[in-house]
Backbone as CSV, one residue per row, in Angstrom:
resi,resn,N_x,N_y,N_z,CA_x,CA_y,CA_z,C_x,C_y,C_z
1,UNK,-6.827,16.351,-24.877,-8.191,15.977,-24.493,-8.258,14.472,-24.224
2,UNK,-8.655,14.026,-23.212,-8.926,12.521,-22.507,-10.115,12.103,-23.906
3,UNK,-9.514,11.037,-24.045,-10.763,10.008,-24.600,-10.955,8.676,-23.734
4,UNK,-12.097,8.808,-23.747,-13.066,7.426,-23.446,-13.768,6.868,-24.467
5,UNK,-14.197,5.393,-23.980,-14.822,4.676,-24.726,-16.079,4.360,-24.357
6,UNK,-17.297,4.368,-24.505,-18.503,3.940,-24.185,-19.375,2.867,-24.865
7,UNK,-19.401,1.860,-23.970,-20.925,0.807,-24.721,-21.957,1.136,-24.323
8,UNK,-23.091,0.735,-25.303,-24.122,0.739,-24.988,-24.720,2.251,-24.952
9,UNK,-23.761,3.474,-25.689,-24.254,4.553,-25.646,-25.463,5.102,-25.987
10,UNK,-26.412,4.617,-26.791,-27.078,4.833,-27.416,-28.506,5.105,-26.803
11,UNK,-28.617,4.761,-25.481,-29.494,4.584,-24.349,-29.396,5.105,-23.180
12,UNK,-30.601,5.529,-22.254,-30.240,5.291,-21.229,-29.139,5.695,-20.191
13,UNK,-28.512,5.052,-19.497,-27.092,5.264,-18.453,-25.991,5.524,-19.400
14,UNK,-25.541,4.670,-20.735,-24.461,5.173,-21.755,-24.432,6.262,-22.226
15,UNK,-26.307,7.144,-22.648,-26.105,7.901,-23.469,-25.754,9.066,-22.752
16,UNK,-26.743,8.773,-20.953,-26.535,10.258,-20.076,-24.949,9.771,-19.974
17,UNK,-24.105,9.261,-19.830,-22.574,8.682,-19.206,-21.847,9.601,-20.452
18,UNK,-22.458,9.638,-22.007,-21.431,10.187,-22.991,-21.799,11.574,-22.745
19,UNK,-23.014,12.300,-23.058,-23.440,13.506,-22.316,-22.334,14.057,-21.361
20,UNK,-22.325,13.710,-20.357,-21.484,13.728,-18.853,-20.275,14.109,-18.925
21,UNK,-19.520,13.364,-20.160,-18.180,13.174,-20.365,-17.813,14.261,-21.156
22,UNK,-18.582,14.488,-22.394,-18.296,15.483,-22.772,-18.472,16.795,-22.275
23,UNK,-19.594,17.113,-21.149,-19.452,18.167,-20.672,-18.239,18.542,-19.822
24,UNK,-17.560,17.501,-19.161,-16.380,17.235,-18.509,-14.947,17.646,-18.887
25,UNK,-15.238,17.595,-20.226,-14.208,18.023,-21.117,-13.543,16.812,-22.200
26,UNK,-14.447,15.384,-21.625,-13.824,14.336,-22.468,-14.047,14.628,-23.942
27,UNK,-13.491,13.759,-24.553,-13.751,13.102,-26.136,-14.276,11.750,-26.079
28,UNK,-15.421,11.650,-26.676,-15.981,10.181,-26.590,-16.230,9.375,-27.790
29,UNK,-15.853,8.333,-27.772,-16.179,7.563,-28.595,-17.133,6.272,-28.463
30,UNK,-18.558,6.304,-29.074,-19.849,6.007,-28.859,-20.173,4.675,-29.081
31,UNK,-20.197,3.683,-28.525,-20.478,2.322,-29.512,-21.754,2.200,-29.158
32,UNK,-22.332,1.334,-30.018,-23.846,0.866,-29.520,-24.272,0.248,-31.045
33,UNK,-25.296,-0.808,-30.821,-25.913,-1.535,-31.830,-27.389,-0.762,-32.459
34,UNK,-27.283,0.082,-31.811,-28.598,0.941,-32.242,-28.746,2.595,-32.853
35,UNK,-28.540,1.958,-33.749,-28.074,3.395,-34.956,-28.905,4.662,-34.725
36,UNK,-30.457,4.582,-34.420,-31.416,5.736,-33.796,-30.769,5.925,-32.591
37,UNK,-30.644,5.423,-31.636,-30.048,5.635,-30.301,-28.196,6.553,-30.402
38,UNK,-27.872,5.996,-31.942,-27.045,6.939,-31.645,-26.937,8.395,-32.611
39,UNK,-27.672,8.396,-33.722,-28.480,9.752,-33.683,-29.082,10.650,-33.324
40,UNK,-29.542,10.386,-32.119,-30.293,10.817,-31.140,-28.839,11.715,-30.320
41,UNK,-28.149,10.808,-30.197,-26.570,11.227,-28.936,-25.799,12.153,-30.123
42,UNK,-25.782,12.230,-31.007,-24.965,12.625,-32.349,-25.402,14.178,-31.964
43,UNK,-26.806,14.060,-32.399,-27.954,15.583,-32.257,-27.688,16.574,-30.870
44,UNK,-27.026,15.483,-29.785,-27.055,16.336,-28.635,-25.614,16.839,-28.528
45,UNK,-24.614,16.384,-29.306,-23.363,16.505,-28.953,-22.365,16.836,-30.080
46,UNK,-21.223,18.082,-30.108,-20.913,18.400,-30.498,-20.220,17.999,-31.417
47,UNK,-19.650,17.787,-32.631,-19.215,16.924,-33.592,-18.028,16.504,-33.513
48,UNK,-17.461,17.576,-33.174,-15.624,17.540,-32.933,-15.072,16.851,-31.429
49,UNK,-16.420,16.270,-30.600,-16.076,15.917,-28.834,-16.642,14.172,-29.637
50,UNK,-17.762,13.988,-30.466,-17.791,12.261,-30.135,-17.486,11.806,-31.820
51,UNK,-17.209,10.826,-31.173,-17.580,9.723,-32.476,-17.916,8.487,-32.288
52,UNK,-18.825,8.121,-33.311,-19.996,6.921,-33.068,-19.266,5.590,-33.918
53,UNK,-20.163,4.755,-33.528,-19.306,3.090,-33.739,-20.845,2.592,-34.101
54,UNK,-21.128,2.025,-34.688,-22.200,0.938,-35.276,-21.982,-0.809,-35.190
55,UNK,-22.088,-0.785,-33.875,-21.388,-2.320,-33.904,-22.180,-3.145,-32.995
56,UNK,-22.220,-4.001,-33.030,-22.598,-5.381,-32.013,-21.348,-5.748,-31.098
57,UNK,-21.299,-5.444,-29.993,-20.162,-6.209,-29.174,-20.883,-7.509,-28.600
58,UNK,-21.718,-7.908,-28.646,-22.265,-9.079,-28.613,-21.561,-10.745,-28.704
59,UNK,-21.410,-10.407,-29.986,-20.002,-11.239,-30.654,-18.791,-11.394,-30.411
60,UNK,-18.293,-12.533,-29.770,-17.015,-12.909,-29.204,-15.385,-12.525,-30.244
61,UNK,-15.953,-12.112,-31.702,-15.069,-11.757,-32.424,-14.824,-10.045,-32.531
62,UNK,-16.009,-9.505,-32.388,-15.774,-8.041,-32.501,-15.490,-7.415,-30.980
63,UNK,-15.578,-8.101,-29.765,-15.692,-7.736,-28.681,-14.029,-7.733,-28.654
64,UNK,-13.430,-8.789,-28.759,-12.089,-9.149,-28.903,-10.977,-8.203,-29.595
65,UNK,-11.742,-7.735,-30.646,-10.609,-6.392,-31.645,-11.164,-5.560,-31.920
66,UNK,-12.383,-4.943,-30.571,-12.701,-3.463,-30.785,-12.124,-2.317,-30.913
67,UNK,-11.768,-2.815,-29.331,-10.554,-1.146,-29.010,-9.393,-1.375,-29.985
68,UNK,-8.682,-2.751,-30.429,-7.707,-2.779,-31.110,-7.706,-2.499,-32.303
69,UNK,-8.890,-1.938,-32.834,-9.244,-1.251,-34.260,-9.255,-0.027,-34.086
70,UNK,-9.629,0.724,-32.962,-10.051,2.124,-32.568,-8.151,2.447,-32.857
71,UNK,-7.540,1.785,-32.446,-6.064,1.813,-32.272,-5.382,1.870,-33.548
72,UNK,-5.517,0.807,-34.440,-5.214,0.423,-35.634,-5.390,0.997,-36.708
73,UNK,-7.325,0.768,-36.877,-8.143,1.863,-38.093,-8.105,2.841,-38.057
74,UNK,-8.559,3.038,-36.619,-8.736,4.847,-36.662,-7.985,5.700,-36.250
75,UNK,-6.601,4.926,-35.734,-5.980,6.224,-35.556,-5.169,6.819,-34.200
76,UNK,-6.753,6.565,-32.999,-6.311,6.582,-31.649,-4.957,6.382,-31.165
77,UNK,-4.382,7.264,-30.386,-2.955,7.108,-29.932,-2.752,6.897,-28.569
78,UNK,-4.179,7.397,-27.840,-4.526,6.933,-26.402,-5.896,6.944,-26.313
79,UNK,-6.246,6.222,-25.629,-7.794,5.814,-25.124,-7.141,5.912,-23.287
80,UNK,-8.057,6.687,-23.186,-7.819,7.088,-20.933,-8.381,6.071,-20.654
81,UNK,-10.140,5.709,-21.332,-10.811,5.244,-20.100,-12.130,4.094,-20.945
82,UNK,-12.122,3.357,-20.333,-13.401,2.637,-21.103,-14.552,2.092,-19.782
83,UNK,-15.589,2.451,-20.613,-16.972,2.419,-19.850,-18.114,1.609,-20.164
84,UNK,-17.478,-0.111,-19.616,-18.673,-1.415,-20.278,-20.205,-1.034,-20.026
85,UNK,-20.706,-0.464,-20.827,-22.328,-0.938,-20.454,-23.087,-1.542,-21.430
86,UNK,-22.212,-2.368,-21.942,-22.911,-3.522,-22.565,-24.001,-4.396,-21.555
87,UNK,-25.174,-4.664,-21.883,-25.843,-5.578,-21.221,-27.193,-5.984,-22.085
88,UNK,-27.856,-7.428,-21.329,-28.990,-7.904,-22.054,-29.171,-8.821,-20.739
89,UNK,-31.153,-8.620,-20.891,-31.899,-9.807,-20.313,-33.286,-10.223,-20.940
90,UNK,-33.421,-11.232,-20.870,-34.819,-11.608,-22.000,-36.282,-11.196,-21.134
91,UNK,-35.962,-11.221,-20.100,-37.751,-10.682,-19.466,-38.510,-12.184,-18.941
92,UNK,-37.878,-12.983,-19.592,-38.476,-14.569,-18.707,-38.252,-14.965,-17.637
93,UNK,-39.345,-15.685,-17.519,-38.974,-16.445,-15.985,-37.145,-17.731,-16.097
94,UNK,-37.064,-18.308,-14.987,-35.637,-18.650,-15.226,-35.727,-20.144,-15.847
95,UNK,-37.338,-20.612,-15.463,-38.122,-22.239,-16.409,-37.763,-21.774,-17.714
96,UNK,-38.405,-20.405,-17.814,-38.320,-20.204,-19.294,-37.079,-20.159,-20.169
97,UNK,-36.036,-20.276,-19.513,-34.771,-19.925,-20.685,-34.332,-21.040,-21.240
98,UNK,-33.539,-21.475,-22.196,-33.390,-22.180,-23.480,-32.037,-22.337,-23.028
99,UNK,-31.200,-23.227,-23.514,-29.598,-22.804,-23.182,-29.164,-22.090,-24.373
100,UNK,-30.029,-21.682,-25.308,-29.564,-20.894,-26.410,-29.136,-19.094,-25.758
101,UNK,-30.515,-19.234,-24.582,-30.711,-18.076,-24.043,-29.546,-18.177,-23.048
102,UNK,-29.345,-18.707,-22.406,-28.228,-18.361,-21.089,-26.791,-18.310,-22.148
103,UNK,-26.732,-18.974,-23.418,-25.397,-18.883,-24.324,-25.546,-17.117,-24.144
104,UNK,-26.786,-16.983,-24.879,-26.319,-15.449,-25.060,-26.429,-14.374,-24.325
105,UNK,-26.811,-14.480,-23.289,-26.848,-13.799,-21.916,-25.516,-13.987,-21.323
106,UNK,-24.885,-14.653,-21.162,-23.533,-14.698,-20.717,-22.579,-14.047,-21.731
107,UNK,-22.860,-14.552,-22.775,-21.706,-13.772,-24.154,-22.042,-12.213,-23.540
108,UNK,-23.317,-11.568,-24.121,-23.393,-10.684,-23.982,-22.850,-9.464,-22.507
109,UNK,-23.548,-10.368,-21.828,-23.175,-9.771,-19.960,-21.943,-9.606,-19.044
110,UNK,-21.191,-10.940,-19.823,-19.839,-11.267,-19.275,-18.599,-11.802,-20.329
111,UNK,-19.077,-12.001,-21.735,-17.518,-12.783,-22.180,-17.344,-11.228,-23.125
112,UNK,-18.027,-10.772,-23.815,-18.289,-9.448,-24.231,-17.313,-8.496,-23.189
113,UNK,-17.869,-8.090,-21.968,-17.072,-7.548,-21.268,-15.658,-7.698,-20.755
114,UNK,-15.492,-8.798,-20.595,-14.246,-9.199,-20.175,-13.131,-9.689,-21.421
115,UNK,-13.505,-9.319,-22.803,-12.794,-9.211,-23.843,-12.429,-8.248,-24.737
116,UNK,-13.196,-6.918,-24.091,-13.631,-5.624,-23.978,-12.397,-5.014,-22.813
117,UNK,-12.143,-5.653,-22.112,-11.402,-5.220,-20.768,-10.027,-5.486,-21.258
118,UNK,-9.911,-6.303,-21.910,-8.561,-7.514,-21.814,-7.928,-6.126,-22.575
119,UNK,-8.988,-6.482,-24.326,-8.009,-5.636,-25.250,-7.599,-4.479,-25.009
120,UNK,-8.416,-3.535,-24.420,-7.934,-2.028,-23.910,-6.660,-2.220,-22.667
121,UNK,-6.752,-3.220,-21.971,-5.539,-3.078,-20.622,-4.658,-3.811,-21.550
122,UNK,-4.795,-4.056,-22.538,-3.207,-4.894,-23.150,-2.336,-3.422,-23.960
123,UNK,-3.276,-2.766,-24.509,-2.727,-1.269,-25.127,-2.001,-0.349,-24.477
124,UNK,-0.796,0.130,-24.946,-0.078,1.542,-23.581,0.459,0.825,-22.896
125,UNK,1.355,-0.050,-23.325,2.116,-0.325,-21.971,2.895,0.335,-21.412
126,UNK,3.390,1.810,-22.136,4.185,2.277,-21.846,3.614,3.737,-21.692
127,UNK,2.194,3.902,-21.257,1.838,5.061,-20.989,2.176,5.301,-19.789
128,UNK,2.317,6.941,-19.526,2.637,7.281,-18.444,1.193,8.022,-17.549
129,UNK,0.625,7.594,-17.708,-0.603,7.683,-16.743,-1.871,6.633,-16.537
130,UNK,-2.022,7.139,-15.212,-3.008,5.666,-15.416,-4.405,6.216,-16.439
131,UNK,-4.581,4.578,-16.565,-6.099,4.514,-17.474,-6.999,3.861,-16.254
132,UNK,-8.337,3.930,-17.021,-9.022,3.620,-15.779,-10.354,2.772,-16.990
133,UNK,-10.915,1.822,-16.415,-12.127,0.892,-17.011,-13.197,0.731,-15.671
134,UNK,-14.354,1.293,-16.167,-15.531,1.309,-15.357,-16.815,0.411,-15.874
135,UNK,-16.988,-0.538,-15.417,-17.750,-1.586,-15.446,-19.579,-1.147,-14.825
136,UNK,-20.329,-1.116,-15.567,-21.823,-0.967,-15.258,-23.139,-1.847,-14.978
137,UNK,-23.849,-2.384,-14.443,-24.241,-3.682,-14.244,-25.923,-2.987,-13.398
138,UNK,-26.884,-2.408,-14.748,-27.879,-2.150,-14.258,-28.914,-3.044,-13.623
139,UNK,-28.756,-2.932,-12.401,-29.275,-4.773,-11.883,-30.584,-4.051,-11.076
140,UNK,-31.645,-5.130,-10.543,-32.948,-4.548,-10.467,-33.189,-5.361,-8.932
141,UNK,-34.174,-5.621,-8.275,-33.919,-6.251,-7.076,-33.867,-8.138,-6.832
142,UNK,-33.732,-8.637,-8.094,-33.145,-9.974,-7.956,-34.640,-10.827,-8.022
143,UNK,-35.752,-10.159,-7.843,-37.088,-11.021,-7.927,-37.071,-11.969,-9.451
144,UNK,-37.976,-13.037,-9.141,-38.047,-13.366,-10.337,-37.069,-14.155,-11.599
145,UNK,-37.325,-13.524,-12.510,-37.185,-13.361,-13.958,-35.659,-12.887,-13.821
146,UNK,-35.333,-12.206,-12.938,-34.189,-11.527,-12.686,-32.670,-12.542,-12.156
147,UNK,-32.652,-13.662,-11.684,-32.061,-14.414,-11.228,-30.580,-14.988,-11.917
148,UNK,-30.774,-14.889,-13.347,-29.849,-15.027,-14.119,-29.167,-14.147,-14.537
149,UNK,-30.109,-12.908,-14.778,-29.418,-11.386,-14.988,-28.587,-11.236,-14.006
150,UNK,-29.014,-11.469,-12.388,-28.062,-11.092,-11.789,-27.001,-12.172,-11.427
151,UNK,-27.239,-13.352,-11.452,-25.945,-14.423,-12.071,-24.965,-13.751,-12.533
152,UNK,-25.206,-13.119,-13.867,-23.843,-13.006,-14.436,-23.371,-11.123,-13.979
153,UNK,-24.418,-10.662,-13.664,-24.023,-9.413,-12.589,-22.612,-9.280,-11.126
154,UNK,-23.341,-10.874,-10.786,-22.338,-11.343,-9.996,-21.114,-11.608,-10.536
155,UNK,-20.919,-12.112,-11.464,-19.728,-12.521,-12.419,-19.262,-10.944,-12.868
156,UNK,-19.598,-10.289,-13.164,-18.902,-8.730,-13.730,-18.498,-8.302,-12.664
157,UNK,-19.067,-8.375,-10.954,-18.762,-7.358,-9.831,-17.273,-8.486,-9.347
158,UNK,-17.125,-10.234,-9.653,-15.895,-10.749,-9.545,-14.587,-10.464,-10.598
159,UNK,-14.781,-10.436,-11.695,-14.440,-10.052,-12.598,-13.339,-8.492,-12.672
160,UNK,-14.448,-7.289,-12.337,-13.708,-6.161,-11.862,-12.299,-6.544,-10.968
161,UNK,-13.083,-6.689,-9.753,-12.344,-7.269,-8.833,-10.991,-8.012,-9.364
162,UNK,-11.103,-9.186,-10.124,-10.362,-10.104,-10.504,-9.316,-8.888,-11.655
163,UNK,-9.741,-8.179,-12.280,-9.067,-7.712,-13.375,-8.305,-6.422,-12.598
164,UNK,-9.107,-5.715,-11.396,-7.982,-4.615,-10.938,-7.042,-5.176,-10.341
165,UNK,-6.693,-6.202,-10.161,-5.575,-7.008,-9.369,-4.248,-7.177,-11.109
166,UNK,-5.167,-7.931,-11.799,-4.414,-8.419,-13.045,-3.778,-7.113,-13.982
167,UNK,-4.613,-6.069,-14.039,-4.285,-4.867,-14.850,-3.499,-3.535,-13.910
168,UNK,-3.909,-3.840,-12.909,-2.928,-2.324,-11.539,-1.297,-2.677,-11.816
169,UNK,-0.688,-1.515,-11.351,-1.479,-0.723,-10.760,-1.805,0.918,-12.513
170,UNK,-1.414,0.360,-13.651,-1.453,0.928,-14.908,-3.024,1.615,-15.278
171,UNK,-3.625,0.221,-15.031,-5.178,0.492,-15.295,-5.953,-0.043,-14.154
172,UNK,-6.976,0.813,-13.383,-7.566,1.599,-12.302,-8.948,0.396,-13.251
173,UNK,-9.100,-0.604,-12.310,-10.655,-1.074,-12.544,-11.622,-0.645,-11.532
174,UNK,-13.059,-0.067,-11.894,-14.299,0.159,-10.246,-15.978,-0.580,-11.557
175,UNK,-16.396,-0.377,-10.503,-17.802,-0.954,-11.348,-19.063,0.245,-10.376
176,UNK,-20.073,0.053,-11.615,-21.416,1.119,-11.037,-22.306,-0.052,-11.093
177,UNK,-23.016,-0.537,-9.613,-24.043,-1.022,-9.849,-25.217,-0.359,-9.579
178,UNK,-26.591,-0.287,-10.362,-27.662,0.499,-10.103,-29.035,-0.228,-10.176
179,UNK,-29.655,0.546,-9.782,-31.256,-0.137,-9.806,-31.836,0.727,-11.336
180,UNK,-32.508,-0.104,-11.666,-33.358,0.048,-12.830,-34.154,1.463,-12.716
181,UNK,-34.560,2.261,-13.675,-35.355,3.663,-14.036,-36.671,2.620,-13.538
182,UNK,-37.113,3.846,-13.333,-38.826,3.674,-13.717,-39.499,3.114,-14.571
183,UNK,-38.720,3.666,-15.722,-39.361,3.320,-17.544,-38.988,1.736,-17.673
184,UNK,-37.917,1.535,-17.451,-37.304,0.314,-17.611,-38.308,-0.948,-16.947
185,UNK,-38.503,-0.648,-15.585,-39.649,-1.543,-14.863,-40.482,-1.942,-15.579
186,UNK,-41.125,-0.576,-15.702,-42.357,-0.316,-15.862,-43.002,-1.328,-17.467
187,UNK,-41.492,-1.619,-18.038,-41.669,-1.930,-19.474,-41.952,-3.249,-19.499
188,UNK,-41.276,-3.589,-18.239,-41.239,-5.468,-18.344,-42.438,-6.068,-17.195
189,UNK,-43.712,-6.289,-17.876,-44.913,-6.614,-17.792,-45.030,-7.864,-16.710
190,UNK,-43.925,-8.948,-17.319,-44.286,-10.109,-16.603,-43.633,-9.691,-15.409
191,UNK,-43.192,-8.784,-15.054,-42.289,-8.665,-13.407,-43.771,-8.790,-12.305
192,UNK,-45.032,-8.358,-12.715,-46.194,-8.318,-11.649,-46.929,-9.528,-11.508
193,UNK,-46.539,-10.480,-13.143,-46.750,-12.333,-12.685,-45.888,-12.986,-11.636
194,UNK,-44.438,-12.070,-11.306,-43.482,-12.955,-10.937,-44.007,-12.333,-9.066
195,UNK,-43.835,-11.089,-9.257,-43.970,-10.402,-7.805,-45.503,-10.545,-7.349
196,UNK,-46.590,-11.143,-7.897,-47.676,-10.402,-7.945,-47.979,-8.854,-7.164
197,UNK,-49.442,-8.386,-7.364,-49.819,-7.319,-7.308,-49.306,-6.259,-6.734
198,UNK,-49.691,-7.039,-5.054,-49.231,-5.966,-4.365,-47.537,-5.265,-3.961
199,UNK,-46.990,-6.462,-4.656,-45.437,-6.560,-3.986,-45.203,-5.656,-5.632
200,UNK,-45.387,-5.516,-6.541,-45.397,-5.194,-8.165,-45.703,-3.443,-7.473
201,UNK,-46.678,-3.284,-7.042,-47.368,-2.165,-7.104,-46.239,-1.445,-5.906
202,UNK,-45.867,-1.577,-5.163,-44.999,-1.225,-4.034,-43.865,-0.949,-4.693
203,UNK,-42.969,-2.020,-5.550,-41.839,-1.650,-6.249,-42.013,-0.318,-7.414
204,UNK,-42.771,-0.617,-7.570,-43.084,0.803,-8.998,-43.223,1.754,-8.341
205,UNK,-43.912,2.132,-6.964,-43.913,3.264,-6.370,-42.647,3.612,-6.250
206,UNK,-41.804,2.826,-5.290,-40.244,2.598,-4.476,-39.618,3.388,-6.250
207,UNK,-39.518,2.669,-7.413,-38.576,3.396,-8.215,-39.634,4.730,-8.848
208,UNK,-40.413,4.707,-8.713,-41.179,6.375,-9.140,-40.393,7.080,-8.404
209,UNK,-40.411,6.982,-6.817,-39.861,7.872,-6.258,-37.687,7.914,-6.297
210,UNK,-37.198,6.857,-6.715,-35.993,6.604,-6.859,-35.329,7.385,-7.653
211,UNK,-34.082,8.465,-6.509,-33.722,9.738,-7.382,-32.508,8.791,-8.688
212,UNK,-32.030,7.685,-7.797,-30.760,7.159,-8.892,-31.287,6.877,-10.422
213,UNK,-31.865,8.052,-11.404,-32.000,8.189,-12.604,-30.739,7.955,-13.475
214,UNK,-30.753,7.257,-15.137,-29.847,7.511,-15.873,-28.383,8.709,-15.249
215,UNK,-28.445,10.067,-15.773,-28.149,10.988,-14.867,-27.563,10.816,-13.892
216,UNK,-27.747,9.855,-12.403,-26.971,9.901,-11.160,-25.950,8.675,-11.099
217,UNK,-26.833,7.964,-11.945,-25.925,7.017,-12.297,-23.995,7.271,-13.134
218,UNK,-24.547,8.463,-14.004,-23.753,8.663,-15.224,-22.660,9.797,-13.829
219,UNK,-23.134,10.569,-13.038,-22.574,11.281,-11.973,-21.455,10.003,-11.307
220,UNK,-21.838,8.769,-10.688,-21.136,7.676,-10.327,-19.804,7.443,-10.945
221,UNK,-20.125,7.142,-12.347,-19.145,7.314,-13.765,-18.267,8.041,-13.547
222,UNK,-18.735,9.032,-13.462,-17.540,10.240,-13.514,-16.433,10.339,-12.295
223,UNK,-17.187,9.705,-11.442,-16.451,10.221,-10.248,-14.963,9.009,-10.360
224,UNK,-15.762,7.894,-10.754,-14.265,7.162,-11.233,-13.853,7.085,-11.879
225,UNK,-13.786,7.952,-12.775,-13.428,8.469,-14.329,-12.294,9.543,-13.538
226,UNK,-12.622,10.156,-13.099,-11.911,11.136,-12.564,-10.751,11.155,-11.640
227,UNK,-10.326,12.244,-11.140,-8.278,12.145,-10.735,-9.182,12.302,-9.060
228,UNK,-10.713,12.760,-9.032,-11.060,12.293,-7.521,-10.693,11.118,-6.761
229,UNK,-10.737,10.072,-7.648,-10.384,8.472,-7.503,-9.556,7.696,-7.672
230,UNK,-8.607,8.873,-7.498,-7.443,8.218,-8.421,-7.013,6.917,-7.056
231,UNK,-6.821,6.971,-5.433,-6.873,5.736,-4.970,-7.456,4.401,-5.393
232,UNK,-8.609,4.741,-5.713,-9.774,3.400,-6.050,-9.528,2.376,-6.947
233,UNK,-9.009,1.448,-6.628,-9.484,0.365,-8.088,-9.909,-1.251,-7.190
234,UNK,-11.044,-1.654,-7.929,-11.640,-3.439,-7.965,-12.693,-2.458,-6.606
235,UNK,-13.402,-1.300,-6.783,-14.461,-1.297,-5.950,-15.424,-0.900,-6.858
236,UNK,-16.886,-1.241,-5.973,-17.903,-1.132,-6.583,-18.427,-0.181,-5.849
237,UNK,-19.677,0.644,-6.556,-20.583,1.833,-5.877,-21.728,1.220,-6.401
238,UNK,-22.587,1.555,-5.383,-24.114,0.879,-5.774,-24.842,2.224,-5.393
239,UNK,-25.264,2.126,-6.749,-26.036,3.547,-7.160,-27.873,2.873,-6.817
240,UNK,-28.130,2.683,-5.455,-29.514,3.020,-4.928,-29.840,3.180,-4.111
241,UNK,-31.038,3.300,-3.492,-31.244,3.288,-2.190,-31.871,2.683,-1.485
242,UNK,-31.574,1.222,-1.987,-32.106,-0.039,-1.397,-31.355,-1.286,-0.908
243,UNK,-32.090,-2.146,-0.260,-31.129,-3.394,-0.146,-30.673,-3.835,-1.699
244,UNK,-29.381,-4.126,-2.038,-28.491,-4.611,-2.975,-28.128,-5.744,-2.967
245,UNK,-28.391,-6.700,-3.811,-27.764,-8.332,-3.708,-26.558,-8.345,-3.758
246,UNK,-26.020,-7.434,-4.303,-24.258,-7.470,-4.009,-23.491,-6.594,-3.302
C-alpha cells in the first residue's frame, strides 16, 4: 500500500486531498495543527488507511525532522508521496503588516515547505521507484490584502520548479494552484474595503458559481499523485477558471 504524507489535513483541500487518497487505495498520514480538524478526518476514515500527526510545521525545527521522524519514530520504510499544504495569511492590508508578520508568513508559506521537501527527497536513495511531492498554493485573485500571500505563492511555484530539477529524475516535483472556496472569501470581511462594493459583490458571485471546490482541487492531487503523470515533474496546474497571476 502507497503512503503519502499530507499538511494541513485537517481542513479544507488537505482534508478532501486525504479523503481522495484513501479512497484511491493510499495510506495516509495526516499532519495538521488542528486537533478538531483532525477528528473530524479520523471519523471519516478508516483506522487501519490514516494516521494523524499533531504538529505545527510552522517551525523551522519541526519542519526540518518531520518526515525524518515518520522514518525514525515510527517506523515508515517508504513514504511514495508528500502533499505541502501548509499555508497562512493574516487578512491585512500590505501597510498593515509588521515584519513580525512577513517573518511568519514566509516561515510558514515557504521555509516550512521547502524543508518539508528537502527532508523527504533526501530519504530512499536507493528506492526503486519514483516518489513524487505535490506542492499546493491556495491563492485568490491577487487584489489587495492578497499581495504578499501571493509573493511567497510565487516563491513555492519557483521553488517546485527549482526542486524538480534538484530532486529528478528519483522524485517527480508538480504544484496545484487554486482559487479560494466560497466560504473562504466570504470569511475575510476586509476583502470588500480593499475591492470595494461592486468589484467585492461580482467576485463572490464569480466563486459562488466556481465549480474548483476543495474536492476538484483534491481530483488535481491525484492526478499527480498518480502513474497518469508519471512524465510530469516542476509543472504547475491551476485549478480555476479565471485569469491566474501565475
Amino acid at each position: 500500500m502507497k503512503k503519502v504524507v499530507i499538511t494541513g489535513a485537517g481542513s479544507g483541500i488537505g482534508m478532501a486531498t486525504s479523503i481522495a487518497c484513501v479512497s484511491a487505495g493510499f495510506y495516509v498520514i495526516a499532519a495538521d495543527s488542528d486537533r478538531l480538524g483532525l477528528k473530524t478526518l479520523q471519523a471519516q476514515l478508516p483506522v487501519h488507511r490514516l494516521e494523524t500527526h499533531l504538529v505545527d510545521l510552522s517551525g523551522t525545527q519541526l519542519s526540518q525532522g518531520f518526515i525524518s521522524d515518520l522514518y525514525a519514530t515510527h517506523k515508515h520504510r517508504t513514504l511514495h508521496a508528500l502533499v505541502n499544504n501548509v499555508g497562512a495569511q493574516t487578512g491585512q492590508g500590505r501597510a498593515a503588516y509588521s515584519e513580525q508578520d512577513i517573518a511568519a508568513l514566509h516561515e510558514v508559506n515557504f521555509t516550512s515547505l521547502m524543508n518539508l521537501s528537502s527532508d523527504f527527497a533526501r530519504q530512499e536513495p536507493d528506492a526503486p521507484h519514483t516518489r513524487s511531492i505535490v506542492n499546493i498554493n491556495a491563492a485568490s485573485d491577487g487584489a489587495g490584502e492578497e499581495a504578499f500571500y501571493h509573493a511567497t505563492g510565487a516563491r513555492m511555484i519557483d521553488l517546485t520548479r527549482a526542486n524538480a530539477w534538484s530532486f529528478g529524475p528519483r522524485v517527480r516535483v508538480n504544484a496545484v494552484s487554486s482559487l479560494k472556496t466560497p466560504d473562504a472569501f466570504a470569511a475575510k470581511h476586509s476583502v470588500e474595503n480593499s475591492l470595494g462594493q461592486p468589484a467585492y459583490a461580482h467576485e463572490r458571485q464569480r466563486l459562488a458559481t466556481d465549480p474548483f471546490q476543495p474536492g476538484a482541487v483534491a481530483d488535481a492531487v491525484m492526478f499527480l499523485l498518480s502513474e497518469h503523470s508519471h512524465p510530469l515533474t516542476g509543472k504547475v496546474i491551476v485549478a480555476g477558471n479565471a485569469t491566474h497571476p501565475f
